[in-house]
C-alpha positions as CSV (number, residue, x, y, z in Angstrom):
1,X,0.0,0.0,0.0
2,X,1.1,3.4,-1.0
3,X,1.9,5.5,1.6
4,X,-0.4,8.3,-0.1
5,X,-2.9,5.5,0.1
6,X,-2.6,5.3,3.7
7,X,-3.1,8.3,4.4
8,X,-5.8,8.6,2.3
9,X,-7.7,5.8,4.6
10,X,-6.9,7.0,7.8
11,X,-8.2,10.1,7.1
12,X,-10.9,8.3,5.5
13,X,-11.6,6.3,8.6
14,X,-11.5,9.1,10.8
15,X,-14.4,11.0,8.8
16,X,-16.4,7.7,8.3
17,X,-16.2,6.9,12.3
18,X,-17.6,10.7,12.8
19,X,-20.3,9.7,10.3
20,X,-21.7,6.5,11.8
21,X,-20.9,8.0,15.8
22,X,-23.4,10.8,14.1
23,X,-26.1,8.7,12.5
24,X,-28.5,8.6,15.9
25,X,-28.1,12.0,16.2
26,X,-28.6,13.3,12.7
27,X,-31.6,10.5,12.5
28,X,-33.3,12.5,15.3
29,X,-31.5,15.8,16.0
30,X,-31.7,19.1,14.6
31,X,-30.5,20.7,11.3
32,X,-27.2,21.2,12.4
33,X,-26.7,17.5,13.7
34,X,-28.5,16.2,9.8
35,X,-25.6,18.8,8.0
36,X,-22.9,18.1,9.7
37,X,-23.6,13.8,9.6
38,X,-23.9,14.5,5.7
39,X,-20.3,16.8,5.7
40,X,-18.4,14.0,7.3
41,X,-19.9,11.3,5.0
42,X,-19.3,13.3,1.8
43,X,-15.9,14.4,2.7
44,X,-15.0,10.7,3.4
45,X,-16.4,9.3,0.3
46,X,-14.1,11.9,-1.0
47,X,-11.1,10.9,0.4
48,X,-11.7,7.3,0.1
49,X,-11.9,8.1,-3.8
50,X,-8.2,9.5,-3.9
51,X,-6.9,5.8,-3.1
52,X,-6.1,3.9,-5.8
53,X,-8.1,0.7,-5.4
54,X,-11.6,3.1,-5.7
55,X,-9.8,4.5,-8.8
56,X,-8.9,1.3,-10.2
57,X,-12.6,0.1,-9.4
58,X,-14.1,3.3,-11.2
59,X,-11.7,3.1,-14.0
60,X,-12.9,-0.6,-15.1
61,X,-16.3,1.3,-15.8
62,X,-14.4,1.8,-18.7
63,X,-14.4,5.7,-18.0
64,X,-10.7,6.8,-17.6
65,X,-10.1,9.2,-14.1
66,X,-13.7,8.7,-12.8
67,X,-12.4,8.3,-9.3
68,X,-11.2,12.2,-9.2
69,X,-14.4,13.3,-11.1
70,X,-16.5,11.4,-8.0
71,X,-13.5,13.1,-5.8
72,X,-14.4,16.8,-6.6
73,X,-17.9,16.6,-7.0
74,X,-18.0,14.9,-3.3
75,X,-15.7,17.4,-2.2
76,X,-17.9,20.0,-3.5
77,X,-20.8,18.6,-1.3
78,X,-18.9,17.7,1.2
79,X,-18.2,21.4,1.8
80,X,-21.8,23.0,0.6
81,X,-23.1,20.8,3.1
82,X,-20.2,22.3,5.3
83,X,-21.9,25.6,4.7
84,X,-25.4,24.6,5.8
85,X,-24.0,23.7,9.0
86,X,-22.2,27.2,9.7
87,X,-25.5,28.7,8.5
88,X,-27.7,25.9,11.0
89,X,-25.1,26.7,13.8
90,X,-25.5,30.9,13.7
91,X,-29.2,30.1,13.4
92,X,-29.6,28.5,16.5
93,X,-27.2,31.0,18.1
94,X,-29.2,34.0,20.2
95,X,-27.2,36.7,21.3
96,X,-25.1,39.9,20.2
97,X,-26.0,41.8,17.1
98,X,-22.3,40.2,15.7
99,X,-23.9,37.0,15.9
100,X,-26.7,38.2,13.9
101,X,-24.6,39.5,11.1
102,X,-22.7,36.3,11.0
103,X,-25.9,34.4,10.7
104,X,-27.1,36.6,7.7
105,X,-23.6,36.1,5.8
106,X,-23.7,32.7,6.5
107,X,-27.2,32.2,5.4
108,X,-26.4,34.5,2.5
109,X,-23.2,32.1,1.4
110,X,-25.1,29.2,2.1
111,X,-28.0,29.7,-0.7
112,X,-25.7,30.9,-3.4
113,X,-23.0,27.7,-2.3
114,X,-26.2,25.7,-2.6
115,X,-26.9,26.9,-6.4
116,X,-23.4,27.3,-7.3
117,X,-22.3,23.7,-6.4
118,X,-25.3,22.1,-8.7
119,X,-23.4,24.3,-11.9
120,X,-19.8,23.8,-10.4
121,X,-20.5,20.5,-10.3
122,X,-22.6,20.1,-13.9
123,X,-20.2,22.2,-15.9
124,X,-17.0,20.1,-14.2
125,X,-18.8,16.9,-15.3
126,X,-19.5,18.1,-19.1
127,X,-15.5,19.3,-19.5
128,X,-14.6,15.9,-18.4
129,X,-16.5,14.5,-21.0
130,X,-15.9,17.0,-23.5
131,X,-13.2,19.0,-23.2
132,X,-10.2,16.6,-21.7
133,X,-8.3,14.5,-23.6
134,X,-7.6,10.7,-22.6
135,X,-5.4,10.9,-19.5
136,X,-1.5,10.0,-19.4
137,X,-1.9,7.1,-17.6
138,X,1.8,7.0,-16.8
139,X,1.5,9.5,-13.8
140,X,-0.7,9.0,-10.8
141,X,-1.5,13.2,-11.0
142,X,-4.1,14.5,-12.8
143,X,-2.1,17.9,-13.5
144,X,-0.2,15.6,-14.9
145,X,-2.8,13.4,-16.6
146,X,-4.2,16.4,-18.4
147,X,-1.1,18.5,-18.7
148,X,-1.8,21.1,-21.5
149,X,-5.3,20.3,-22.5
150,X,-7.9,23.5,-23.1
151,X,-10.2,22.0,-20.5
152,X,-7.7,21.7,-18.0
153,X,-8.2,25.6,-16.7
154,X,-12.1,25.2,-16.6
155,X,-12.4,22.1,-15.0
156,X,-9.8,23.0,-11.9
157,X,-10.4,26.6,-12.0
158,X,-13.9,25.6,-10.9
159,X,-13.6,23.5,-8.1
160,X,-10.5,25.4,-6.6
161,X,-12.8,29.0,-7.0
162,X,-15.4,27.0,-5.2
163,X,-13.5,25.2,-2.7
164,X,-11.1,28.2,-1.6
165,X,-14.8,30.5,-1.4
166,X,-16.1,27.7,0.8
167,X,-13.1,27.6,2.8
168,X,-12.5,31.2,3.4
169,X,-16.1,32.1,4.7
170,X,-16.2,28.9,6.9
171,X,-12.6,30.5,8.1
172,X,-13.6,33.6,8.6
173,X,-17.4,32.3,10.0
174,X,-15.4,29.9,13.0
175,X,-13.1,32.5,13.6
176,X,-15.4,35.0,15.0
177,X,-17.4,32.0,16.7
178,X,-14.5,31.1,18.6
179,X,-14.0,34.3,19.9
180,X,-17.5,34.3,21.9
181,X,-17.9,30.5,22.2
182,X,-18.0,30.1,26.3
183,X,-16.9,26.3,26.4
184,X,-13.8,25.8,26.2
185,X,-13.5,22.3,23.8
186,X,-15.9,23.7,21.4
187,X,-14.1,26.7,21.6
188,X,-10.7,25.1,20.3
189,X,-12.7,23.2,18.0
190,X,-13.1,26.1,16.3
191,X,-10.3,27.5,16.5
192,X,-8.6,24.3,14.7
193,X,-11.4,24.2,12.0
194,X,-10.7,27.6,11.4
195,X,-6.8,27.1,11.0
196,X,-8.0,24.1,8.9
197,X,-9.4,26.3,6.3
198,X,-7.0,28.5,6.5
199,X,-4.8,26.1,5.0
200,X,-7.4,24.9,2.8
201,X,-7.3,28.3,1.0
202,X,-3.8,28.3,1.0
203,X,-3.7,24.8,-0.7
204,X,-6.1,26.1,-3.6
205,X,-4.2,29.3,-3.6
206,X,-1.3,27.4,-4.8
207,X,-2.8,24.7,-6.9
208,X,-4.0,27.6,-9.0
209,X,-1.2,29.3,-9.3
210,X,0.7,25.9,-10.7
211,X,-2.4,25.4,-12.8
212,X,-2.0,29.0,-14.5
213,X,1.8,28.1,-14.8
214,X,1.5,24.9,-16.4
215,X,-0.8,26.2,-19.1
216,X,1.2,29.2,-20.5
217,X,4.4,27.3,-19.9
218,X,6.5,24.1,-20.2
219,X,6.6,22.7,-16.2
220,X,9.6,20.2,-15.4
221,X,8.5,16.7,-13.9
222,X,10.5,17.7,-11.1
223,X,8.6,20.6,-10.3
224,X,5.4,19.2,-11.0
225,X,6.1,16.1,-8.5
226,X,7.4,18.9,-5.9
227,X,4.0,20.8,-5.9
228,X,2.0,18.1,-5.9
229,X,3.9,16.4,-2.8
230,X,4.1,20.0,-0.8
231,X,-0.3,20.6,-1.6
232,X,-0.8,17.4,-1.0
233,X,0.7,17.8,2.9
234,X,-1.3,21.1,3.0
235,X,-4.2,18.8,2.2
236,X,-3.6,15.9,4.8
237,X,-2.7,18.6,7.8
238,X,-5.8,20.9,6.4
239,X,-8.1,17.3,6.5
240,X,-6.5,16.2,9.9
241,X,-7.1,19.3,11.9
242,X,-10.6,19.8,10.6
243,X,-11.3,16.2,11.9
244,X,-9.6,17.1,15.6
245,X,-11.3,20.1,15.7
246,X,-14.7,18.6,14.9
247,X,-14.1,16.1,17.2
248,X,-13.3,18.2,20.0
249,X,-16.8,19.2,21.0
250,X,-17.9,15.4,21.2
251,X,-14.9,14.5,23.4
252,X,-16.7,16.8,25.9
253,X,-20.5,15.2,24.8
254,X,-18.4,12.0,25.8
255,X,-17.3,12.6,28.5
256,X,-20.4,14.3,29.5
257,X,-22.5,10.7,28.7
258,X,-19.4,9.1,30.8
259,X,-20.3,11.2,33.9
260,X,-23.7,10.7,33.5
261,X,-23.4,6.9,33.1
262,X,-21.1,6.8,36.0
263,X,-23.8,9.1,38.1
264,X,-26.9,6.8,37.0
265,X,-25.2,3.2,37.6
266,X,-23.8,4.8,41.4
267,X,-27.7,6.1,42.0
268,X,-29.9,3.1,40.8
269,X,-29.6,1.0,44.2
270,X,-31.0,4.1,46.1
271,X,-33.0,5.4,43.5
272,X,-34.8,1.9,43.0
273,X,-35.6,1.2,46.6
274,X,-36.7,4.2,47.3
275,X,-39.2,3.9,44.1
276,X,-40.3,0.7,45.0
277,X,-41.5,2.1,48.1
278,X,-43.4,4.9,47.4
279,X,-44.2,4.2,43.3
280,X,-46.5,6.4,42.8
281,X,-44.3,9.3,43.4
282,X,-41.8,8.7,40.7
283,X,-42.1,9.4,37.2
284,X,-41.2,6.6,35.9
285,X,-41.8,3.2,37.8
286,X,-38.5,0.7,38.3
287,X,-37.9,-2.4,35.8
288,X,-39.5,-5.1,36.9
289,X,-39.7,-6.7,33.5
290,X,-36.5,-9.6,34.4
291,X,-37.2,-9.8,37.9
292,X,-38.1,-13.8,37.7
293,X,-35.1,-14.4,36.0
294,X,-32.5,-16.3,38.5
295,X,-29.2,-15.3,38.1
296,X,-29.0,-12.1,35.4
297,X,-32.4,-10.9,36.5
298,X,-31.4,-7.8,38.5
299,X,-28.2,-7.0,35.9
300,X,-30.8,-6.6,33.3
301,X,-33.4,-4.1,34.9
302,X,-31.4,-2.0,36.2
303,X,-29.5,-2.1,32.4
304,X,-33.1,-1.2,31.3
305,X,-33.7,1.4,33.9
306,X,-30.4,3.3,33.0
307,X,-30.3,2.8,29.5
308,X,-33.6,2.3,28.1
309,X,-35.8,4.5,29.9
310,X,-38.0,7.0,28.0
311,X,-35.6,10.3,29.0
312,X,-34.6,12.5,26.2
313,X,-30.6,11.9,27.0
314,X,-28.8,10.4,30.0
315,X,-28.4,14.1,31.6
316,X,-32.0,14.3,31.6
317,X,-32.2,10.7,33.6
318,X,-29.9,12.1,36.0
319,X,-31.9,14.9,37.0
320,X,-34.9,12.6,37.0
321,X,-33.2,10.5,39.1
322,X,-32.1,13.1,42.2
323,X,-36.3,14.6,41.6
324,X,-37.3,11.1,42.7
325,X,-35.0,10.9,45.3
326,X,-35.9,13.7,46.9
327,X,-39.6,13.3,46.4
328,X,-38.8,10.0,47.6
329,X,-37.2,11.0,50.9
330,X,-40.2,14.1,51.5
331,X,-43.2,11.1,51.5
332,X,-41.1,9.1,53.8
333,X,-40.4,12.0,56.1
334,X,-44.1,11.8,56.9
335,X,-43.4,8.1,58.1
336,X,-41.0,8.2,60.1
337,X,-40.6,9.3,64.4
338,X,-39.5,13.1,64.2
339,X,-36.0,12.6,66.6
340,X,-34.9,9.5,63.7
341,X,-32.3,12.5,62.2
342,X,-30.8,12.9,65.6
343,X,-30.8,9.5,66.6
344,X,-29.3,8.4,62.9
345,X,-26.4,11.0,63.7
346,X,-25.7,9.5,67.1
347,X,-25.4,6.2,66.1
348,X,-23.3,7.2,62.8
349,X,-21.0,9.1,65.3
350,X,-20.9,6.1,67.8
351,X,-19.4,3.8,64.6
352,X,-15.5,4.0,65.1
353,X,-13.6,4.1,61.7
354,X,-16.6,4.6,59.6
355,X,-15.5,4.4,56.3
356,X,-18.0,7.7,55.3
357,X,-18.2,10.9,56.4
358,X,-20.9,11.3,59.8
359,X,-22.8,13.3,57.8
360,X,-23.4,11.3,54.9
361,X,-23.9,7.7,56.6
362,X,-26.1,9.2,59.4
363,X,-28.2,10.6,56.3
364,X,-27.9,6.9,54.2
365,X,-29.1,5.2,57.8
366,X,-32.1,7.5,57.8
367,X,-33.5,6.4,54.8
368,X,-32.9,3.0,55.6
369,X,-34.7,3.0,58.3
370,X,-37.5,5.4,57.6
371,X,-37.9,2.3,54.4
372,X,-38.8,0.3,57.2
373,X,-41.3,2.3,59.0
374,X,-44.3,1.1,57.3
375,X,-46.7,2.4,55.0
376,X,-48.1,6.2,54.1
377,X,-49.4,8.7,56.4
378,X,-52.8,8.1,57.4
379,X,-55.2,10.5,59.3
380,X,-54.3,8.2,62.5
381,X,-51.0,9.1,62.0
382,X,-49.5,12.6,62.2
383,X,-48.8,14.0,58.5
384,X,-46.2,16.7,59.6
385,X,-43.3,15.7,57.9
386,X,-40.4,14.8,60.1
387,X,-37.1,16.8,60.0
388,X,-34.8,15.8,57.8
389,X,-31.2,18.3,58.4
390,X,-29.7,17.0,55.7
391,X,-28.2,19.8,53.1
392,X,-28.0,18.2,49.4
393,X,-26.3,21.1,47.9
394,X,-27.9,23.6,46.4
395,X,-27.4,22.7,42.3
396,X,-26.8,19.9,40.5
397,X,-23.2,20.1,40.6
398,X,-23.4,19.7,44.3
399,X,-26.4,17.7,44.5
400,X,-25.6,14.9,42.1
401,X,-21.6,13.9,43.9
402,X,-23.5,14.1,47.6
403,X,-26.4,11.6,46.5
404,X,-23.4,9.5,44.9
405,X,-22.1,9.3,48.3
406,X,-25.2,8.7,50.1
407,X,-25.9,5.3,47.7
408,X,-22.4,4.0,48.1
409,X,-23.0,5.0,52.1
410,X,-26.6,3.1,52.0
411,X,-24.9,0.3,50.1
412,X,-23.0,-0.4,52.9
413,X,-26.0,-0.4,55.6
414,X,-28.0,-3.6,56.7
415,X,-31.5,-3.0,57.6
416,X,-30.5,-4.8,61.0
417,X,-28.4,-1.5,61.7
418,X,-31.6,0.3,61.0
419,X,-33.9,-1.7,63.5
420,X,-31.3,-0.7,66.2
421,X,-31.7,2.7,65.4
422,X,-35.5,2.4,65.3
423,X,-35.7,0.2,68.8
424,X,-33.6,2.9,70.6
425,X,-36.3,5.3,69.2
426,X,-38.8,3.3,70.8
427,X,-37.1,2.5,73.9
428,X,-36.2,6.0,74.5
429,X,-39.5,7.0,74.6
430,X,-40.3,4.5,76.8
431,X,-38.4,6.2,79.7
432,X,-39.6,8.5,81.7
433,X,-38.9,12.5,80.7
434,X,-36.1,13.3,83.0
435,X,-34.4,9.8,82.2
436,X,-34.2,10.2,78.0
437,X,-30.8,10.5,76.5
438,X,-31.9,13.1,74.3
């Protein structure tokens, strides 16, 4: 394998694994998520049509250089779709009266790229068949290929007006963006799509040039092969920093879902038991759907619960997730004996070497036990709900780690810890009043 060829398929790869990481989201997203699925796939049809086993394949049509016909006019969508996602992006921005501008140059660029790619692409496809000769099938270039022939100037002049246009406003467009972008991977993403077609303009810039060159004068192999070997690294870098860049902004998507995962999968124990017990509280009720099943019974609900549940994204679940809790936890206070937070914190401070933090274990131990204080309030019963001193934090951010730390504490609780916590309830207030311990 060449090692142009290589190339060609890693970059290739990278585009195509962008594409099908994209396909759930650009099946059920917005515009943006649609254009920039379709950019990726065209742009890696593209490259996977500079390799010469796709030429070879093309060529046995019987239709000599095929492969970099398909190459351009891919390339050409590739980058009109390109546009349509600049434009999607600035329309779903809200903000400054820059932004606003932006989004009417992009939308602007976008419908005459859309117009001017169906001719760019049409009048490229009837020089090839009109106005080139057959190819020098002795080189691998198709400078070289076509090297003096009238359509030669038409045929390149086109897609390298169109590409370096495309590539300068989507420079220019990411740019700016990067400049008020607030998150900081998206940000650099940008920032290296914008250097990206910054190099892109500079590759057409000097494939031009050599094209104007080697029509009005005689150009040595030599320098031919030396162009083509320096725009061709323009091309790769240009390819591989767009690809980084675009992938930026997922890594932190990624490692958003990992959190997420990481937050559901610590909360489900909690989260379940506490639904069980009071289900008509929670949104959503637990899986139940395995819960004959011997061995793998339990492993697949709570797969269902965290993966399969009707929640927009796995965020979403999270937040779902701490609601219930909490809803959870303010029916139970209306179960439990009033004094069960000051008892919990007793015994948690009584446990030498606990491996949590008082705070947290004497508030896992209170939802043990108030789990095993019986049913709802009932008018026999008082409906005050007990106190429960417990401070979650007050966002998410806070929230989320501190419930985290409350399952792995309740984890770690048996409910016979919890009836001794209950039965000093009940023997305390079996003393008399000046004989109580609290």
């Amino acid at each position: 394998m060449a090692v142009t060829d290589a190339f060609a398929y890693a970059i290739a790869g990278l585009l195509f694994i962008q594409a099908v990481l994209r396909v759930k989201s650009a099946w059920s997203g917005r515009r943006r998520e649609r254009t920039l699925w379709g950019a990726f796939a065209a742009l890696a049809v593209s490259w996977l049509c500079r390799t010469s086993t796709v030429n070879d394949l093309l060529d046995a049509t019987g239709i000599l250089d095929l492969g970099f016909l398909a190459k351009h006019a891919t390339a050409i969508v590739g980058i009109c779709v390109l546009l349509r996602y600049v434009t999607a992006v600035y329309a779903d921005a809200e903000g400054a009266a820059d932004m606003r501008r932006s989004a009417r140059i992009s939308a602007l660029v976008h419908r005459i790229a859309m117009r001017a790619s169906v001719g760019t692409i049409a009048v490229m496809a009837a020089t090839f068949i009109f106005l080139l000769n057959p190819p020098d099938t002795a080189t691998l270039f198709f400078l070289e290929r076509h090297e003096g022939d009238a359509g030669l100037p038409i045929y390149m002049g086109l897609f390298y007006l169109y590409m370096g246009a495309a590539a300068a406003v989507c420079a220019v467009q990411w740019g700016g963006a990067a400049r008020v972008t607030p998150v900081r991977s998206v940000r650099i993403g940008m920032i290296l799509m914008s250097c990206a077609m910054v190099l892109a303009v500079l590759y057409v810039l000097l494939r031009t040039a050599f094209v104007v060159v080697s029509t009005v004068t005689t150009v040595s192999d030599g320098a031919s092969r030396a162009q083509e070997a320096f725009t061709d690294s323009l091309l790769y870098l240009f390819s591989l920093l767009w690809g980084i860049g675009a992938i930026a902004p997922v890594s932190r998507a990624c490692s958003e879902q990992y959190r997420a995962t990481r937050s559901l999968l610590s909360l489900h124990g909690l989260w379940r038991e506490l639904a069980m017990a009071a289900p008509d509280v929670v949104r959503h009720r637990p899986s139940q759907l395995f819960a004959r099943l011997p061995f793998a019974g339990q492993a697949l609900d709570t797969f269902r619960d965290v993966f399969a549940s009707p929640d927009a994204s796995l965020l979403v679940r999270v937040n779902r997730y701490t609601v219930d809790i909490r809803d959870t936890i303010f029916e139970l206070q209306r179960r439990v004996p009033t004094d069960l937070a000051e008892c919990a914190r007793d015994h948690a401070q009584s446990v030498p070497n606990a491996p949590q933090d008082t705070e947290i274990r004497a508030e896992a131990l209170w939802i043990r036990a108030a789990l095993l204080c019986g049913g709802p309030a009932t008018p026999s019963k008082p409906i005050a709900p007990a106190p429960y001193p417990f401070d979650p934090g007050a966002d998410p951010r806070h929230e989320v780690p501190h419930l985290r730390a409350v399952a792995a504490a309740y984890s770690h609780i048996h409910d016979s810890e919890a009836r001794n916590v209950l039965a000093t309830i009940t023997a305390d207030r079996a003393l008399p009043p000046d004989a109580r311990s609290h």
